[in-house]
N, C-alpha and C positions, 0 to 999 in steps of 0.2 A: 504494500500500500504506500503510495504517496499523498504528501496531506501539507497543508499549509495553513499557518496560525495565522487569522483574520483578526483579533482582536486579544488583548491579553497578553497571558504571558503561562508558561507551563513549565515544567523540567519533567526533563523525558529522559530514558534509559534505557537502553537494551539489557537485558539481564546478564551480566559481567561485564559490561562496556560501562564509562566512566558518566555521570549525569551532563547533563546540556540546559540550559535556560532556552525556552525559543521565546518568541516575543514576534509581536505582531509583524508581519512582513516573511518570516523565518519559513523555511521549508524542514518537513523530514521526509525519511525512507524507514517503512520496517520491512526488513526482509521478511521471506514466505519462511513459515514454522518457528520463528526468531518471537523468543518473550520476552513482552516489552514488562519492564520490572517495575517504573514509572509513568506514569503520565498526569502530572499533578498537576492543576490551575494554583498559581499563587497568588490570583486575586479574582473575586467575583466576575463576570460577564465575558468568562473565557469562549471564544468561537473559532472551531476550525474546519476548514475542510478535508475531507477524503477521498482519495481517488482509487478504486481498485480497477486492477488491471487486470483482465479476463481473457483466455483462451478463446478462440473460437469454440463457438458452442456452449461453452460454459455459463452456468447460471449463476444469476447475483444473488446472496445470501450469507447472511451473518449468524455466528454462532455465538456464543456469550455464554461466558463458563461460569459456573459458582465457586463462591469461593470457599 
């Protein structure tokens, strides 16, 4: 997924990779199967985008794990 901070500000983290502040303007990348260990708003009225990138043929859909 690619995704870019529209507003706000976050710190993000791949799990064993070092934290990042994004901040409005900022782009990321999560790799495919890569856990993201963070993704925290550091201030109210955080908004970003996401872009997923699909094979042909492939269907869009989101999984959301418990914790």
């Amino acid at each position: 997924m690619f995704g870019s901070v529209e507003s706000g500000s976050v710190v993000y983290q791949i799990d064993g990779e070092p934290e990042t502040v994004l901040s409005a303007g900022d782009t990321f990348y999560e790799p495919a199967g890569a856990r993201i260990a963070r993704f925290d708003a550091l201030e109210s009225g955080v908004t970003f985008l996401g872009y997923f990138l699909l094979t042909a043929g492939q269907q869009a859909e989101l999984e959301f794990l418990d914790r």
